[in-house]
VEXRO-902316 format. One line per field, with one value per residue (C-alpha): x, y, z; residue number from 1. Coordinates in nm, 3 decimals, always signed. Layout:
px	X, ...
py	Y, ...
pz	Z, ...
num	NUM, ...
//
This chain:
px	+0.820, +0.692, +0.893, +1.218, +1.508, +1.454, +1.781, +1.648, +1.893, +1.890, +2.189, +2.052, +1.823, +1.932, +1.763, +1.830, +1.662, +1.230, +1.272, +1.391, +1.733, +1.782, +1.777, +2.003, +1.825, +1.768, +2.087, +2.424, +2.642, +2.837, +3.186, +3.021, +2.673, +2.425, +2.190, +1.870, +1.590, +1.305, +1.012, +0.861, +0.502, +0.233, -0.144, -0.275, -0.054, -0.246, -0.645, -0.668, -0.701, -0.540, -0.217, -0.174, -0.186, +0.094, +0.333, +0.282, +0.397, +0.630, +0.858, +1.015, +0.908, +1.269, +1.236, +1.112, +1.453, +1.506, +1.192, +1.245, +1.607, +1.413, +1.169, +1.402, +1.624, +1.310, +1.267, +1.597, +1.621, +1.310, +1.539, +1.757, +1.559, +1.711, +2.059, +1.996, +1.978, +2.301, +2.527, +2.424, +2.728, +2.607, +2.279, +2.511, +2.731, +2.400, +2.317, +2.661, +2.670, +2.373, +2.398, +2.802, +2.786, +2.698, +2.993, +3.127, +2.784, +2.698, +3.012, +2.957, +2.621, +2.790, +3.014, +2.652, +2.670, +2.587, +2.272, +2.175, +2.224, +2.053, +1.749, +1.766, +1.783, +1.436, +1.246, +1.458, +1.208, +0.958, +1.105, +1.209, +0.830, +0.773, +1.070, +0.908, +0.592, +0.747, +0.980, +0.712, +0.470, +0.765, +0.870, +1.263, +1.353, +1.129, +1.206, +1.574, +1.531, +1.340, +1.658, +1.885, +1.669, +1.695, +2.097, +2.260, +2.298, +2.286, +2.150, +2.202, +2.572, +2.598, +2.658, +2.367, +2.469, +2.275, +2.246, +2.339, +2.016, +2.018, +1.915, +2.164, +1.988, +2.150, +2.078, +2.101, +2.472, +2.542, +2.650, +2.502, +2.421, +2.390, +2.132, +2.111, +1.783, +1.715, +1.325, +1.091, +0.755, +0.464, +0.450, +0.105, +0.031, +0.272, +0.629, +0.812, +1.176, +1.320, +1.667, +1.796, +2.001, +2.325, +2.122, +1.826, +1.542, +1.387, +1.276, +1.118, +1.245, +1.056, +0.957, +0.784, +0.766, +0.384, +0.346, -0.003, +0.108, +0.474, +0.588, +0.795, +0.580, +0.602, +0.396, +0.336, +0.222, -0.022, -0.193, -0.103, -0.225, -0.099, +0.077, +0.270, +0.590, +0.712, +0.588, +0.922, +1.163, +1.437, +1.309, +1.331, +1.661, +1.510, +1.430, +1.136, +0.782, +0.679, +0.886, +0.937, +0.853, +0.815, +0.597, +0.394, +0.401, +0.531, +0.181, +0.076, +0.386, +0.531, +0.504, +0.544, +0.576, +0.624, +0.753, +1.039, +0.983, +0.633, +0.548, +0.346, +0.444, +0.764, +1.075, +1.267, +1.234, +1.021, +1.111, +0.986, +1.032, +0.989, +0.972, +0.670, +0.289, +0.390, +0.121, +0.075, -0.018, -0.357, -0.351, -0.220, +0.067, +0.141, +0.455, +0.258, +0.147, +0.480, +0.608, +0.295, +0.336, +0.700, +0.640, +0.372, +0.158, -0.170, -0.446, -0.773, -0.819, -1.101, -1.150, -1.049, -0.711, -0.387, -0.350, -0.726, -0.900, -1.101, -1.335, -1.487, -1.491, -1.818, -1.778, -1.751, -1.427, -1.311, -1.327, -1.175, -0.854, -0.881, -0.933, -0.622, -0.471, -0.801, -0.971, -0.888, -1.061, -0.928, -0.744, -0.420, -0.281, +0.057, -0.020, +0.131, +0.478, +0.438, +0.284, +0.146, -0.008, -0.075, -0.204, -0.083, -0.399, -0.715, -0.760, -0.515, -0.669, -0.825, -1.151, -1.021, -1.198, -1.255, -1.190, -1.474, -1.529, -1.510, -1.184, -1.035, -0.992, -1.209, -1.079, -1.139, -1.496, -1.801, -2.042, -2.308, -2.126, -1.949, -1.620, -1.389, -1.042, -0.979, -0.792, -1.198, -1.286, -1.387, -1.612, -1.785, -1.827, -1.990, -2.262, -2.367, -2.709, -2.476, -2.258, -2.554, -2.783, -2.576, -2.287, -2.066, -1.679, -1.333, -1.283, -1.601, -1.516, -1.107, -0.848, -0.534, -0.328, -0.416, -0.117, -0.206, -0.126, +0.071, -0.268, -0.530, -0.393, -0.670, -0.650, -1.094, -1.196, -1.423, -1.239, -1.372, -1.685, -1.741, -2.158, -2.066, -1.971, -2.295, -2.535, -2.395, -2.688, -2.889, -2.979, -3.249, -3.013, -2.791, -3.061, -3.030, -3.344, -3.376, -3.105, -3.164, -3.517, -3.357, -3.036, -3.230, -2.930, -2.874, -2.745, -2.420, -2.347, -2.147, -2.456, -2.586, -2.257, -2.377, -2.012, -2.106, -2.421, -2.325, -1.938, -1.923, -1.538, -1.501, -1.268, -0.935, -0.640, -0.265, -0.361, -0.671, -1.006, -1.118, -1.477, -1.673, -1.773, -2.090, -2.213, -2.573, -2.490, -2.781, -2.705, -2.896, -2.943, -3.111, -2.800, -2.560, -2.799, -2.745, -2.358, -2.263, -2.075, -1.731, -1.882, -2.150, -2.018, -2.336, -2.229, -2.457, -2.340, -1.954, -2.067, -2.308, -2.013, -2.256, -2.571, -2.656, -2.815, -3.138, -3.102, -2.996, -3.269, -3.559, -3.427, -3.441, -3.762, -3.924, -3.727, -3.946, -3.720, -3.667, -3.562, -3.262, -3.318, -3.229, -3.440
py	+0.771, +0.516, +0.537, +0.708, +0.475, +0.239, +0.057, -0.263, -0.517, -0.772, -0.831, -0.916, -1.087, -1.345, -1.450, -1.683, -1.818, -1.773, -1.790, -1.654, -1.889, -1.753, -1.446, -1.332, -1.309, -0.951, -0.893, -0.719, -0.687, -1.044, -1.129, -1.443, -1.392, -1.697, -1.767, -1.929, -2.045, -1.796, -1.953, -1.757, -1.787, -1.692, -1.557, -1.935, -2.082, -1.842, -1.883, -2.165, -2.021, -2.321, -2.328, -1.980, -1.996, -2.303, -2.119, -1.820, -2.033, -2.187, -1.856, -1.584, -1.261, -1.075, -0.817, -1.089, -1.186, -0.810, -0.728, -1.100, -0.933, -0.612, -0.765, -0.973, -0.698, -0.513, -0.825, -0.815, -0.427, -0.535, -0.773, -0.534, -0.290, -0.299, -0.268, +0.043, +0.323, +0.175, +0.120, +0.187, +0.032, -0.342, -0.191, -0.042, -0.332, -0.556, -0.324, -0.323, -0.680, -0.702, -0.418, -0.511, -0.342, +0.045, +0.002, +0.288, +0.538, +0.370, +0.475, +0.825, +0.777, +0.656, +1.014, +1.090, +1.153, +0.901, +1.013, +1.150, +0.775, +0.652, +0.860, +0.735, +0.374, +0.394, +0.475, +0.242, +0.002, +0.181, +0.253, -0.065, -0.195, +0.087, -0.011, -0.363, -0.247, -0.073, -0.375, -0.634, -0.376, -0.396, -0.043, -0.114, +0.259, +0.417, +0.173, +0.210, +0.628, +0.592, +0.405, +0.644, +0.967, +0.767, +0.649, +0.955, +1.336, +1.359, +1.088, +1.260, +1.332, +0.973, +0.730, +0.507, +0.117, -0.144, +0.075, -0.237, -0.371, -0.543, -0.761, -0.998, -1.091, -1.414, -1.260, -1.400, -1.319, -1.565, -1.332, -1.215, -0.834, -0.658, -0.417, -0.185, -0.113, +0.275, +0.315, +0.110, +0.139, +0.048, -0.069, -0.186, -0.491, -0.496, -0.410, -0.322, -0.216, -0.057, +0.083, +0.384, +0.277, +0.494, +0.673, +0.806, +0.554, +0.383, +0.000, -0.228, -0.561, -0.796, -0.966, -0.805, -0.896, -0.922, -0.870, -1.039, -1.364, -1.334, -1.440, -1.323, -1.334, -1.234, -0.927, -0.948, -1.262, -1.175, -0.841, -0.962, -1.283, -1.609, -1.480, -1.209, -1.117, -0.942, -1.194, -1.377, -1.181, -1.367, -1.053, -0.823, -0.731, -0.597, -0.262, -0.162, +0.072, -0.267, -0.213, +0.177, +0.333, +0.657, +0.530, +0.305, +0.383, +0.755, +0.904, +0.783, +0.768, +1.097, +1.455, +1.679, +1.425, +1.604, +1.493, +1.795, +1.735, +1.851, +1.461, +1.178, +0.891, +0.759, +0.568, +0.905, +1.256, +1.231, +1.404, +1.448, +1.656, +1.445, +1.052, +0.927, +1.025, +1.372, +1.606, +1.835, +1.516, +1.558, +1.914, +2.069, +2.296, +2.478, +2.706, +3.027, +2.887, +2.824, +3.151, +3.313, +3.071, +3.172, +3.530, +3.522, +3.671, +3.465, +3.600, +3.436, +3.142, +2.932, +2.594, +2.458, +2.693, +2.472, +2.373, +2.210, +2.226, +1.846, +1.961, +2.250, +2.103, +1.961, +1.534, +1.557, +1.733, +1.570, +1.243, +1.405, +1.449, +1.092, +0.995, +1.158, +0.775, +0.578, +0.587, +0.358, +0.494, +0.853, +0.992, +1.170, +1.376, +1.641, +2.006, +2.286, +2.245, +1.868, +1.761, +1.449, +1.464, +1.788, +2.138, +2.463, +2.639, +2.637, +2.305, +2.157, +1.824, +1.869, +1.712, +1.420, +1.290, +0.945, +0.665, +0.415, +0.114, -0.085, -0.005, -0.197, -0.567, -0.788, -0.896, -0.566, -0.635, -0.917, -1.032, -0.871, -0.555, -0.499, -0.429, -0.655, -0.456, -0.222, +0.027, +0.082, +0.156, +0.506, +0.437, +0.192, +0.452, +0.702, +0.485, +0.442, +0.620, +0.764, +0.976, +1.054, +1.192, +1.200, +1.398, +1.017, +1.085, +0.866, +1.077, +0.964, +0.604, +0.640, +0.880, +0.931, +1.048, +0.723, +0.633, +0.283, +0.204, -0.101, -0.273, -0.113, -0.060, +0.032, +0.364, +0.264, +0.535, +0.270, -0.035, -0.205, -0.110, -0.067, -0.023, +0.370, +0.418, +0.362, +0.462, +0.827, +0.880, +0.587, +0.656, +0.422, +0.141, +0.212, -0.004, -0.387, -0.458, -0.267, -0.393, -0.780, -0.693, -0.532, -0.813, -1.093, -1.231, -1.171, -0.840, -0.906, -1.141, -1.115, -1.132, -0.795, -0.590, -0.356, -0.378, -0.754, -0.732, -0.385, -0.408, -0.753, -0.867, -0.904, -0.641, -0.809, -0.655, -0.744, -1.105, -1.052, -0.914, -0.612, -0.477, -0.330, +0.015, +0.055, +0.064, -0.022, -0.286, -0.557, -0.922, -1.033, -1.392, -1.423, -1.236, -1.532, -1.799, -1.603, -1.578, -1.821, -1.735, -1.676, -1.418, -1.283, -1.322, -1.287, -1.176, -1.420, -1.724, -1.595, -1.684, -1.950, -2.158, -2.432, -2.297, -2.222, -1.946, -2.122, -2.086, -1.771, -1.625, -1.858, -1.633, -1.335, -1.329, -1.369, -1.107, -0.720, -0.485, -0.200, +0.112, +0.268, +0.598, +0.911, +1.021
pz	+0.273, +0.016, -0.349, -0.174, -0.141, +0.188, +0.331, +0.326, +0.492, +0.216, +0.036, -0.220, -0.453, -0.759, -1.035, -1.317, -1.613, -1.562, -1.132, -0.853, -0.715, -0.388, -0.141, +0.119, +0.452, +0.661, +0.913, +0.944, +0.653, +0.693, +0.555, +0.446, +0.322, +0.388, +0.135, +0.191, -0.089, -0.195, -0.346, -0.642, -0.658, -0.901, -0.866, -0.921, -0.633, -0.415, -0.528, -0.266, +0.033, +0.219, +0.012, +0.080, +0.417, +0.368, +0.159, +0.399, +0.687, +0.480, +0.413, +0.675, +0.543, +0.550, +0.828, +1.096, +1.238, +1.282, +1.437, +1.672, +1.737, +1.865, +2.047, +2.219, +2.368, +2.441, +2.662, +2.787, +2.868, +3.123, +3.280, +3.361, +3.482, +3.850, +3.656, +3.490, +3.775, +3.936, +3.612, +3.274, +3.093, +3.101, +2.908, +2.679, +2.577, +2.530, +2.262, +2.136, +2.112, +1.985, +1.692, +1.635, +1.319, +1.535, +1.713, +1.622, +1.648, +1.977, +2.116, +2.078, +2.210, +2.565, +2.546, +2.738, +3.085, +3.289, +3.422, +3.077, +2.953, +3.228, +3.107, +2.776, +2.835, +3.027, +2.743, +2.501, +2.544, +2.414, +2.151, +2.077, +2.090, +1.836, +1.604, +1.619, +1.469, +1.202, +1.132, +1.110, +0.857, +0.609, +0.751, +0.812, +0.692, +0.989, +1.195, +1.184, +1.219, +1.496, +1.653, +1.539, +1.659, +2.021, +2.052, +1.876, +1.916, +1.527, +1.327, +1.049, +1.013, +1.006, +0.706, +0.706, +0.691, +0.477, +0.142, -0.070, -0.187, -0.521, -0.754, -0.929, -1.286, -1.570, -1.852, -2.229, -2.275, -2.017, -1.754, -1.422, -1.406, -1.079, -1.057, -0.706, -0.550, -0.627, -0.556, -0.330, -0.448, -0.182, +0.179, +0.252, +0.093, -0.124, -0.263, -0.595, -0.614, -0.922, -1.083, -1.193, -1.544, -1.603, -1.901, -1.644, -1.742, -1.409, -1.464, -1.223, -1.125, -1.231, -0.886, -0.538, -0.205, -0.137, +0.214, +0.351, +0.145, +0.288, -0.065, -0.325, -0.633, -1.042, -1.022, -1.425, -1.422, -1.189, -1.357, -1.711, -1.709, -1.910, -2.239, -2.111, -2.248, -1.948, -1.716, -1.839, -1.628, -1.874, -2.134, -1.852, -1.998, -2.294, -2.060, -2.255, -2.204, -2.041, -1.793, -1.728, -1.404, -1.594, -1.815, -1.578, -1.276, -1.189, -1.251, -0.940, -0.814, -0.766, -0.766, -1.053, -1.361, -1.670, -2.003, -2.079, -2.451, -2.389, -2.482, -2.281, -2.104, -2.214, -2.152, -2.178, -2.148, -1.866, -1.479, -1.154, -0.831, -0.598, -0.523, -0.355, -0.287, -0.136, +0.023, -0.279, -0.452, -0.295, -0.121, -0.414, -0.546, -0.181, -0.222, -0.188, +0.131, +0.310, +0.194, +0.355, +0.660, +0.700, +0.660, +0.924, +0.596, +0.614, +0.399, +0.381, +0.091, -0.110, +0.039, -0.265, -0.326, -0.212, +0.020, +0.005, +0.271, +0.209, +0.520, +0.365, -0.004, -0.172, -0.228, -0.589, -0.613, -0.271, -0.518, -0.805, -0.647, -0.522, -0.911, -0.971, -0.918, -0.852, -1.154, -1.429, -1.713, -1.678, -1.997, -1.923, -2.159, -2.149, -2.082, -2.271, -2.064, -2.069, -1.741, -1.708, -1.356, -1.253, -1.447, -1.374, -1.412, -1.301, -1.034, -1.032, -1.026, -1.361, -1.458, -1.738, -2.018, -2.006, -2.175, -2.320, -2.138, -2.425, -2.518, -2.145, -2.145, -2.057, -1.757, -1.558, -1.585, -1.455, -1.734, -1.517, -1.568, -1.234, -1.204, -1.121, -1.042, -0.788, -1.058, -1.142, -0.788, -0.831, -1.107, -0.872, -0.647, -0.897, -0.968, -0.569, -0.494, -0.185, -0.487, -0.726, -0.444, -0.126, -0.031, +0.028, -0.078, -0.012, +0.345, +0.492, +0.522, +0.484, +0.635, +0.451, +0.751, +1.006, +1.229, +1.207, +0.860, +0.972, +1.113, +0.908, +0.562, +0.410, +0.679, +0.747, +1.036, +1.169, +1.142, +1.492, +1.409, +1.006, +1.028, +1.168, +0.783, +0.694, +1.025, +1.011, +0.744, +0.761, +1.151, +1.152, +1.163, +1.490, +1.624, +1.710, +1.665, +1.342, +1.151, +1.242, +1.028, +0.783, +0.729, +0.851, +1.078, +1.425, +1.435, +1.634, +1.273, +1.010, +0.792, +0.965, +0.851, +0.577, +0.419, +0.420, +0.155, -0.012, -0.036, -0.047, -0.121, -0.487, -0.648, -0.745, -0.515, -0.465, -0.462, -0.204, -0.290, -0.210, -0.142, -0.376, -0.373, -0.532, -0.216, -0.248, -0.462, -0.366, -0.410, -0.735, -0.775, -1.126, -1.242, -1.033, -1.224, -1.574, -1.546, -1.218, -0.904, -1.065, -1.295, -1.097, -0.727, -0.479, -0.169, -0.011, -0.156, -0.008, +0.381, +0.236, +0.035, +0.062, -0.111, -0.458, -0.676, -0.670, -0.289, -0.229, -0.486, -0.301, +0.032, -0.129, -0.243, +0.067, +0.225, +0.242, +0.158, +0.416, +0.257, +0.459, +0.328, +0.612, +0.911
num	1, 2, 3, 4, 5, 6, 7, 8, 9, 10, 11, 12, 13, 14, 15, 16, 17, 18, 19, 20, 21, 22, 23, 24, 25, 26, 27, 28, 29, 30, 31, 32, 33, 34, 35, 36, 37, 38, 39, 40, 41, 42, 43, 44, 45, 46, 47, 48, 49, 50, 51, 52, 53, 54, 55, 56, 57, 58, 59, 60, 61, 62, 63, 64, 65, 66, 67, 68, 69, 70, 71, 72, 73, 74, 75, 76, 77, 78, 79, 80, 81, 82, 83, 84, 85, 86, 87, 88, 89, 90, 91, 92, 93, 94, 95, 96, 97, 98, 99, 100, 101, 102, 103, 104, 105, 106, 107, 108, 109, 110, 111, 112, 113, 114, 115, 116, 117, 118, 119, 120, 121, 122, 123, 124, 125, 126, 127, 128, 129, 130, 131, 132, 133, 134, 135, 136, 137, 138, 139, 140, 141, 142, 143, 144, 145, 146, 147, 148, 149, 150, 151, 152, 153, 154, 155, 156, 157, 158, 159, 160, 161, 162, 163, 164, 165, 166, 167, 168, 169, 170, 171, 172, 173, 174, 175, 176, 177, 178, 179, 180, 181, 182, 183, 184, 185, 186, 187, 188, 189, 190, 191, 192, 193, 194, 195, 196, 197, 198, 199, 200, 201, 202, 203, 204, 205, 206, 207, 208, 209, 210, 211, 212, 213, 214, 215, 216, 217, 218, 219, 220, 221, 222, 223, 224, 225, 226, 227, 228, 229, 230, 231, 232, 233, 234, 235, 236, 237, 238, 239, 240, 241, 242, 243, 244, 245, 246, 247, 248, 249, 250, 251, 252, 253, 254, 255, 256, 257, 258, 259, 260, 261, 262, 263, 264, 265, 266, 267, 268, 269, 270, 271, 272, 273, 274, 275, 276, 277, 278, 279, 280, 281, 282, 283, 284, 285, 286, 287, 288, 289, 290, 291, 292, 293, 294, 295, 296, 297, 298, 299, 300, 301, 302, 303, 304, 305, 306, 307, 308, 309, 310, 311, 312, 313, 314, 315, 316, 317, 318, 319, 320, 321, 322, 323, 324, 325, 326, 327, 328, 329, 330, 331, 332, 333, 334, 335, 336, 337, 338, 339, 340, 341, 342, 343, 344, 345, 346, 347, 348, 349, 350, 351, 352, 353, 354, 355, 356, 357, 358, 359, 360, 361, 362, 363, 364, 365, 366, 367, 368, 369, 370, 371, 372, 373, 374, 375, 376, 377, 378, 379, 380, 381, 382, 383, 384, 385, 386, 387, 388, 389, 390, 391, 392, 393, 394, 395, 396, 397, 398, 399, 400, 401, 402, 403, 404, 405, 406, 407, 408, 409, 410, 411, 412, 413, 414, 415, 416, 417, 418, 419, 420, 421, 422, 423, 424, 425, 426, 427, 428, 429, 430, 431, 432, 433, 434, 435, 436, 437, 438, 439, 440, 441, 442, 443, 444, 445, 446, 447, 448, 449, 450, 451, 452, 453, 454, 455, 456, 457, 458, 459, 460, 461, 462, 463, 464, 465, 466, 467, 468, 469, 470, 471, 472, 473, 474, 475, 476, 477, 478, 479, 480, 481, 482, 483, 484, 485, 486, 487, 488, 489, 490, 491, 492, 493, 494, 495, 496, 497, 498, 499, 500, 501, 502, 503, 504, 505, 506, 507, 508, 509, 510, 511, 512, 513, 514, 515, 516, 517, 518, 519
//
């Protein structure tokens, strides 16, 4: 569960002066740890698509040897396959030998009978394969459950190994401080890890493992920009706002934030229920439900009374839960009992106030007026023709609950074929023939996509760019001339590297535009 404490095998991570020294790799608790270097990198290191890709091949991402280590016995179970039905001991010590460290567990796993054992080991495999996936999406905590769930009677009476995660900081008094790994925030595409102080204040460590770069970067740097205080982890030690998960991060973060002083966001005096994006998060407050669930005591409910029901709900409030975390410009302010991200009356959801445009940096924004971070991406949506007149919310293009979140992190429902987002309503286009007219490319292209012209990629992510979601955003090449490509991207000119403004607007104009309004 993303934000609750994940036993990630690393021993540990060291920093001194402005960069990261070194990291221990992923593996077994060792009576001589190994170290091996960790390059820190920043947000410029990445721009060029070619050095990325060479610092990404350049660096193990730390669950690989794990997930090879899987795969391999995986491979060696098949080998063994004759083996199995006749003895299952010799499968047994090859996991021994290979997990050393579960000697103990794994011997009360071969208590079994053998014939029960025997049963067992035949669908180790799979879930080895499983494990594998989990391991290589960052995923070590499910990963390693999964494992458990399979070898032992009772995973959970067990001690769980690896809980030493931490970060070892030189700090300005000349010593090294050692700082454990409470809270893992993220999984996706990227990953922050923070600490509980002795006083009850949460701070996050000043560097994440970002997970499609395979690199361990200075998140600050890369949000804040040149200038930043924080982006110096040698101030990290200062512990400040700048730094507070309460403050920061927990509004998104977790469920039931509230300050008990009745105050805002703050370094102290703030508490939550639970860590994580829970379901209530989204479905709502829901303890009247499991009473009534329990109690076999169902009565009949709104659509929109918690649990929500998000198939029965109109798209405007279906997004306003979703802008609970995804809109930028919402104001949050404490409720009578000081909560921060929830109300206890009325929806809970609230509908927010918002804050002026104006008042956000400049850097969230293109001088044509888009926006330019994906913390704006509602907004983006809300000024789509598909919001305004059509009934287009966050659930018809993403599901929240997709199993493949290791794959398709962005949880699309049409990922292998992304036009079905669109074609649902605009019918006319499910035809070949129609859409090369209307795109002007072959229609098994890239250039016939509708994501390609009307969510063109150019929302800045977790070091990658995201598409834009004002979805019938047109490419507009006088604006490209006005501002150029770097402040008015033109989704044309991002397959056609080659070409210019002057180009792209030349095409367009000769282009008839065919309306892709509903049947």
């Amino acid at each position: 569960m993303e934000h609750s404490l994940r036993p990630y095998v690393t021993a540990g991570v060291v920093l001194a002066g402005a960069s990261l020294i070194a990291g221990v790799p992923i593996g077994p608790p060792a009576r001589e740890i190994q170290t091996r270097a960790v390059q820190l990198v920043s947000i410029d290191d990445l721009s060029d698509p070619t050095s990325a890709a060479s610092l990404a091949d350049s660096q193990v991402y730390p669950v690989v040897s794990w997930a090879d280590a899987f795969s391999d016995t995986t491979s060696n179970l098949q080998a063994l396959d004759a083996q199995i039905a006749a003895d299952p001991n010799p499968v047994l010590s090859a996991v021994d030998a290979n997990l050393t460290d579960y000697a103990n567990e794994l011997a009360s796993a071969a208590q079994l009978s053998s014939s029960n054992f025997t049963n067992l080991l035949q669908d180790l495999s799979t879930v080895l394969t499983n494990a594998t996936g989990d391991l290589q999406a960052g995923d070590v905590y499910d990963a390693e459950t999964s494992i458990w769930q399979f070898l032992l009677t009772d995973p959970q009476t067990l001690t769980r190994p690896f809980e030493s995660a931490y970060f070892d900081i030189s700090q300005s008094d000349g010593k090294w401080h050692s700082y454990p790994v409470d809270y893992t925030i993220g999984s996706k595409f990227e990953q922050a890890y923070a600490t509980k102080l002795p006083n009850g204040e949460i701070h996050v460590l000043p560097i994440q493992y970002n997970l499609l770069h395979k690199q361990w970067i200075n998140f600050w740097k890369v949000i804040d920009g040149p200038g930043s205080e924080r982006a110096d982890p040698r101030t990290w030690e200062r512990l400040d706002a700048s730094t507070s998960y309460q403050a920061i991060c927990a509004v998104c973060h977790t469920s039931q934030l509230r300050n008990t002083k009745g105050g805002g966001f703050d370094v102290n005096n703030v508490e939550f229920k639970e860590p994580g994006i829970d379901c209530e998060m989204c479905h709502g407050p829901s303890g009247s439900h499991v009473i009534e669930m329990s109690e076999h005591d169902y009565h009949p409910k709104e659509p929109l009374d918690p649990p929500v029901n998000f198939h029965k709900i109109d798209s405007r409030k279906s997004v306003a839960i979703c802008a609970q975390c995804h809109m930028q410009s919402a104001i949050r302010s404490s409720g009578p009992d000081g909560e921060l991200n929830y109300v206890t009356s009325g929806e809970f959801f609230a509908n927010r106030l918002r804050q002026p445009f104006g008042e956000f940096s400049r850097k969230g924004f293109y001088k044509d007026g888009r926006f330019r971070q994906t913390t704006f991406i509602v907004e983006a949506l809300e000024r789509s023709q598909c919001f305004k007149k059509a009934e287009v919310s966050c659930g018809t293009c993403h599901d929240p609950h997709s199993r493949d979140s290791a794959s398709n992190p962005t949880s699309l429902k049409f990922r292998d074929e992304p036009d079905l987002m669109c074609t649902g309503c605009h019918s006319q286009f499910r035809d070949a023939a129609a859409i090369s007219r209307h795109s002007h490319h072959a229609a098994e292209s890239e250039g016939s996509r509708c994501i390609s012209c009307h969510m063109p990629r150019i929302m800045d992510a977790l070091l990658f760019r995201a598409r834009y979601h004002q979805i019938d955003d047109i490419p507009n090449a006088e604006m490209t001339k006005r501002f150029g490509q770097e402040e008015s991207p033109n989704a044309c000119l991002l397959c056609h590297t080659d070409k210019n403004a002057e180009w792209a607007g030349q095409q367009l104009s000769g282009w008839k535009p065919v309306r892709a309004s509903p049947e």
